[in-house]
C-alpha positions in Angstrom: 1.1 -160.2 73.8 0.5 -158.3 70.3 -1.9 -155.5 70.5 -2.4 -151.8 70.5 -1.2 -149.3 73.3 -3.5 -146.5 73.5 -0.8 -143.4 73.6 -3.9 -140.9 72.6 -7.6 -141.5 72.6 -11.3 -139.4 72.2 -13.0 -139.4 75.3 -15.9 -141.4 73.4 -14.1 -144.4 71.7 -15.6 -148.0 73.5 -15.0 -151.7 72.4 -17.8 -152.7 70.6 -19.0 -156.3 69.2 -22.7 -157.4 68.1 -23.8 -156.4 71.8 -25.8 -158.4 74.1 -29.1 -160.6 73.0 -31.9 -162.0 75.4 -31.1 -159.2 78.7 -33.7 -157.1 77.9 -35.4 -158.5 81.2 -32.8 -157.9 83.5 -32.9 -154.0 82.3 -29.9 -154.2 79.5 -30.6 -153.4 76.3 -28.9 -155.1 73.3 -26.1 -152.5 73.0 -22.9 -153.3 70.6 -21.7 -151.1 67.9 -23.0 -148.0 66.5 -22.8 -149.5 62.9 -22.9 -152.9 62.6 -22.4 -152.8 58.9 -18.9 -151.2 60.1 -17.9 -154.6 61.7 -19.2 -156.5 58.8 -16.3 -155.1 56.3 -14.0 -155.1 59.0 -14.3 -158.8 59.8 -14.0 -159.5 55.6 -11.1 -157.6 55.6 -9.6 -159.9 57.8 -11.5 -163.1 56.9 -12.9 -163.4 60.0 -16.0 -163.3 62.2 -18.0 -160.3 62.0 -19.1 -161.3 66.2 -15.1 -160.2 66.5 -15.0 -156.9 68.6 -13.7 -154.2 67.5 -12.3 -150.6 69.1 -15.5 -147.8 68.2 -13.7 -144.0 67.9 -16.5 -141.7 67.8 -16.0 -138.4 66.2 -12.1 -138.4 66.9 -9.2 -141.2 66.6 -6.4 -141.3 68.9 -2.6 -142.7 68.3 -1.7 -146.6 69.1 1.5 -148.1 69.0 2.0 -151.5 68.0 3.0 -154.4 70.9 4.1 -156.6 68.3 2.8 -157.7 64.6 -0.9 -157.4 64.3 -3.1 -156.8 61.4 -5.6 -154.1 61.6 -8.0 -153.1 59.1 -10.6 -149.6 59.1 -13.9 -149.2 58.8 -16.7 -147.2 59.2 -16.4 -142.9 59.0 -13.4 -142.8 57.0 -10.6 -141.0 59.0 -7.7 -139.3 58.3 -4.7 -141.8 59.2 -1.2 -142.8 58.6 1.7 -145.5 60.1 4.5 -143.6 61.3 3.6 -141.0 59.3 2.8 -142.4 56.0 -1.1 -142.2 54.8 -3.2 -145.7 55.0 -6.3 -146.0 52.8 -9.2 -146.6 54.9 -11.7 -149.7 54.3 -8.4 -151.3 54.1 -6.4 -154.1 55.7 -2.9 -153.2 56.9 -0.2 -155.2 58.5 1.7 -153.4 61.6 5.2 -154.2 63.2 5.9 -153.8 67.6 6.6 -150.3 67.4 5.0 -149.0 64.4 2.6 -146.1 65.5 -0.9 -146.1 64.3 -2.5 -142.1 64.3 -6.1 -141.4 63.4 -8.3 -138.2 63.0 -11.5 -136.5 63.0 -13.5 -138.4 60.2 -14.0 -136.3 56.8 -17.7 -137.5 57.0 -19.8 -139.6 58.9 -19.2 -140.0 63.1 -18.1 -143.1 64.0 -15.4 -145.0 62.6 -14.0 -148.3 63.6 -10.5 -149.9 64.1 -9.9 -153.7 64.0 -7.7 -156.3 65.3 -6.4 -159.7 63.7 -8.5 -161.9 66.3 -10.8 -159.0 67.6 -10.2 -157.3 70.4 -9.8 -159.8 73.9 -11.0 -157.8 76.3 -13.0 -159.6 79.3 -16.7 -160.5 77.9 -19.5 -159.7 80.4 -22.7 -161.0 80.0 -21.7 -162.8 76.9 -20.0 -159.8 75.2 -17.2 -157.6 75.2 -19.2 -154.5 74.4 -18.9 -151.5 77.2 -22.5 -150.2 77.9 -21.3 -147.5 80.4 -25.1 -146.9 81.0 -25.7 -150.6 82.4 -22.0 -150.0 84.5 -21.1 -152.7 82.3 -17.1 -152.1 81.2 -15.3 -149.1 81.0 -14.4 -146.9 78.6 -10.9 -146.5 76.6 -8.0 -144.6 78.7 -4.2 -143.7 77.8 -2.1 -146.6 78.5 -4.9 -149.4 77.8 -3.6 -152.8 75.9 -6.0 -153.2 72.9 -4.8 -157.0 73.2 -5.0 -159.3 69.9 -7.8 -162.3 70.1 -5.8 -165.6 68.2 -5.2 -164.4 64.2 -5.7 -167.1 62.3 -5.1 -165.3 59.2 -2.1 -163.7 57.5 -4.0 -161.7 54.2 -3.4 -158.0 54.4 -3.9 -155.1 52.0 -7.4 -156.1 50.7 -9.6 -152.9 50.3 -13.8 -152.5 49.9 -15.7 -150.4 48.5 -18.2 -149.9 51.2 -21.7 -148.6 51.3 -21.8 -144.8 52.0 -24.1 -143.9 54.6 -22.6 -141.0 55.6 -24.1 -138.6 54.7 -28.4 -138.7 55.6 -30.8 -139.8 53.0 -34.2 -141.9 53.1 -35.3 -144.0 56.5 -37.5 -146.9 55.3 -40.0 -147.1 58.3 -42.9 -149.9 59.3 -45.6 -149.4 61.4 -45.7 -150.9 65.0 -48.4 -151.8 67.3 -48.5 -147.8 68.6 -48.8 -146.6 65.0 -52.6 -146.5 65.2 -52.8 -144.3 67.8 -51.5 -141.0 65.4 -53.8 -140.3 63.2 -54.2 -140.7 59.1 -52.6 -136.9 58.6 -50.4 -137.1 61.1 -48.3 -140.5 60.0 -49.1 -138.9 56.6 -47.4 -135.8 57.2 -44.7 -137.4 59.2 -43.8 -139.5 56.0 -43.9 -135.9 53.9 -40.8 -133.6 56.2 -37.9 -133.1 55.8 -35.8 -133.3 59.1 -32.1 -132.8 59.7 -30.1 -134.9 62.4 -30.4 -132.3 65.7 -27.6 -131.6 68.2 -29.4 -133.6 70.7 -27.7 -137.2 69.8 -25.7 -140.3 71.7 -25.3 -144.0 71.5 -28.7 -144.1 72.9 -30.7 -142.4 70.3 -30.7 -138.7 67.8 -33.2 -135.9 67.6 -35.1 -135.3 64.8 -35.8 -131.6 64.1 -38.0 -129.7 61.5 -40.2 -127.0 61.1 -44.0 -126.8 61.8 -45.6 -128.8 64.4 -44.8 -131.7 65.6 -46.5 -134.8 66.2 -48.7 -136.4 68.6 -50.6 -139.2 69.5 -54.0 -138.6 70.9 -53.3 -139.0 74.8 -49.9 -140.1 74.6 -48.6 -138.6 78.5 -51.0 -141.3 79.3 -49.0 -144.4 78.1 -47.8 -147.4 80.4 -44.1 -148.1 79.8 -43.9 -150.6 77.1 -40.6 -152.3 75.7 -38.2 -150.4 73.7 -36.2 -151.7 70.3 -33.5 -150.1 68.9 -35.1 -148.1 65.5 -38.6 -147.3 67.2 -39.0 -143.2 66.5 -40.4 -142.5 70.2 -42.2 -139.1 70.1 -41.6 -136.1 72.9 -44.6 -134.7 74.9 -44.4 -131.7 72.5 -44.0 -134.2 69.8 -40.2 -134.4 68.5 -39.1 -137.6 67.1 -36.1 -139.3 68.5 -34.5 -142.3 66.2 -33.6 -144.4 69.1 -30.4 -146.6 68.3 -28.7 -149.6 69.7 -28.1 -148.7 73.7 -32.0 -147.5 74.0 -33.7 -147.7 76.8 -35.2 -151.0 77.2 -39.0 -149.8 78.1 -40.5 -146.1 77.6 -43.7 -144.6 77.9 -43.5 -142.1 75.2 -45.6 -142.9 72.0 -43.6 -144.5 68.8 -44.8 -143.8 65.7 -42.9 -146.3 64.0 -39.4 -148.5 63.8 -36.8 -147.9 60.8 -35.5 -151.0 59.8 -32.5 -152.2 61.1 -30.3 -152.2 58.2 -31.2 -148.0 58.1 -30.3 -147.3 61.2 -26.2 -147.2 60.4 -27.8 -143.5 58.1 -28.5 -142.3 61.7 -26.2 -143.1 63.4 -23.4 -141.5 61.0 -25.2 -138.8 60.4 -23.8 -135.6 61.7 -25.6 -132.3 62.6 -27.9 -131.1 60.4 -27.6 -133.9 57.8 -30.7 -134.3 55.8 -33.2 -137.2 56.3 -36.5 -138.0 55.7 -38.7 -141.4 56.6 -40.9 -143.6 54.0 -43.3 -145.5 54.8 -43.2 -149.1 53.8 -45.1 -152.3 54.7 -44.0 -154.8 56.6 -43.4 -157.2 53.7 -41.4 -154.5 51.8 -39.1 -154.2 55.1 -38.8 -158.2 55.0 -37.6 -158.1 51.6 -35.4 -154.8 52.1 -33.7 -156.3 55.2 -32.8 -160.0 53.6 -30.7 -158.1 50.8 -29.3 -155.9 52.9 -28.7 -159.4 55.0 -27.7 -161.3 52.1 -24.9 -158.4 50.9 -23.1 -158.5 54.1 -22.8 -161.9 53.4 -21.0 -161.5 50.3 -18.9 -158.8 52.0 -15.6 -161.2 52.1 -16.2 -162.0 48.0 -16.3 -158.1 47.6 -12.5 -157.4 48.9 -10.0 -156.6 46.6 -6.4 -156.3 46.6 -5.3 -152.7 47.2 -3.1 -150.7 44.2 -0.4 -149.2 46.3 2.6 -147.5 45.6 5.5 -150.0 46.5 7.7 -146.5 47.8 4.9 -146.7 50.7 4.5 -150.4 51.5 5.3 -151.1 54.6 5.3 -155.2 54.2 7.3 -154.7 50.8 9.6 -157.6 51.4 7.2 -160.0 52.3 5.7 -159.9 48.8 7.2 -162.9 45.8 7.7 -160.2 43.3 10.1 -162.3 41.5 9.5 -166.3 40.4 12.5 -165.9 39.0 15.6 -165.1 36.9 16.9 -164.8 33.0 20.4 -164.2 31.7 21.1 -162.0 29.3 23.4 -163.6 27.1 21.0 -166.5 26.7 19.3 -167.4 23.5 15.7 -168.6 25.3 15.2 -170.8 22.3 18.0 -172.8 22.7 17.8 -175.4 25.0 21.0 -176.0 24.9 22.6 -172.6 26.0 25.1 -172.4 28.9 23.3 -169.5 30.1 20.2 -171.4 31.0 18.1 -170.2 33.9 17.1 -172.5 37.0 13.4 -171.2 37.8 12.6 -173.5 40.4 15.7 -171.9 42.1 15.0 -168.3 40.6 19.7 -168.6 40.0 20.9 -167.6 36.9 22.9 -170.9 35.7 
């Protein structure tokens, strides 16, 4: 079976696919990747399904060698990595031989970065999905020695790159008020919308700390809440009032107040963001988040349009003999305007006659 052997991997990396819909009542949230932008461009890469898993490598890489062919392509954090030596571009697609080995690095920004399989990832799906959600018990995460076995490939087109959306490195958190927004007052949301905060040490799959200066900010009796169900983007306030962004493995009820939710296509800027990585929230209406969310919607849709093929240097390509780079052949002796030279050249053939 073609595939990756995991010969070095971060203690952090997981499989990771859109996650798991409708199990919110049996106590598991949603889960899935960190970024699901990240497995947007990696599935037009490969022209296929973005609902493809993929393997997650948070804040480190690892080294995989090849089973057999497989195509790959990288997304996310951008990485420093190389085939059997020789540099790959990331947001790229790449075609690897059985033995070929596959090394990747701390990313140069952002934290997680993703690697992808022709065919996705085949892992065994629970509950509907292949992502591990090692707070439910569901799956495991990624040893030494694990087959990273190939789904069916239907497709053959490598070295496409993208130029992807940088979230990387912080920025602006469009945010919409929820049915606890009411219960902070005027000055406080106002004030809320007006700091600056950088990304805090405090951060997992689950959710990231929010930290600035001055106080923080509370809801009038908020120790006092019932639990109420969780999504991921809600900003769920502390007892001594310190926002946490919470992300896609939340908790799937809390009873801490939530002054808000950033909208889902934001939440890959917290998730990437490292420590101390500038960010700030803005408020905007519910109609503004509509509208902000179907473009963002409608450009990973026109992801697979966006790909490109790569300019690489033909002393580093790998796949260099599966490429037509001649049509064919000319003598020459011949005189090409004259139809009736000897030397004439066969170009269905590509022979020199």
């Amino acid at each position: 079976m073609s595939g990756l052997r995991v010969r070095r991997i971060g203690p952090l990396a997981s499989i990771q696919d859109q996650g798991r819909a409708g199990q919110l009542q049996q106590g598991v949230s949603r889960g899935g990747a960190a970024d699901f932008l990240a497995l947007a461009e990696g599935a037009a890469l490969l022209r296929q399904d973005a609902s493809l898993a993929a393997l997650e490598l948070a804040g480190i890489g690892g080294l995989f060698e090849a089973t057999g062919p497989v195509r790959i392509a990288l997304t996310g954090a951008p990485m420093q990595t190389s085939l059997d030596g020789a540099a790959l571009a990331w947001n790229a697609s790449h075609q690897l031989q059985a033995g070929q080995r596959l090394e990747i690095g701390a990313p140069k920004k952002g934290l997680y970065g993703y690697l992808h399989l022709g065919g996705g990832i085949a892992s065994e799906m629970l509950l509907g999905a292949r992502a591990i959600h090692l707070m439910s018990g569901l799956g495991k995460a990624v040893a030494v020695g694990d087959l990273l076995p190939c789904g069916v490939d239907r497709g053959r087109e490598v070295g496409l790159g993208l130029q992807a959306e940088d979230r990387f490195q912080g920025g602006v958190l469009r945010i919409v008020a929820s049915f606890q927004s009411e219960l902070f007052a005027n000055d406080v949301r106002a004030r809320f919308g007006a700091t600056a905060f950088k990304r805090g040490s405090r951060a997992n799959r689950r959710g990231v700390e929010m930290v600035s200066d001055g106080a923080g900010f509370t809801a009038a009796g908020q120790l006092k809440f019932l639990s109420e169900i969780i999504v991921p983007g809600d900003v769920q306030m502390t007892g001594d009032g310190k926002p946490f962004v919470l992300l896609r493995e939340a908790q799937t009820t809390g009873g801490y107040p939530r002054i808000g939710t950033v909208l889902p296509c934001d939440l890959a800027k917290v998730a990437q963001a490292q420590s101390g990585t500038d960010l700030r929230f803005c408020w905007v209406s519910l109609e503004e988040g509509l509208a902000a969310q179907a473009k963002h919607d409608k450009q990973v849709k026109a992801l697979p349009a966006s790909c490109r093929p790569l300019l690489r240097d033909p002393a580093m390509m790998q796949d260099l003999l599966s490429h037509q780079l001649i049509s064919g052949a000319v003598s020459a002796d011949a005189n090409p305007f004259d139809s009736t030279d000897n030397h004439s050249t066969d170009t269905n053939s590509g022979d020199i006659t």
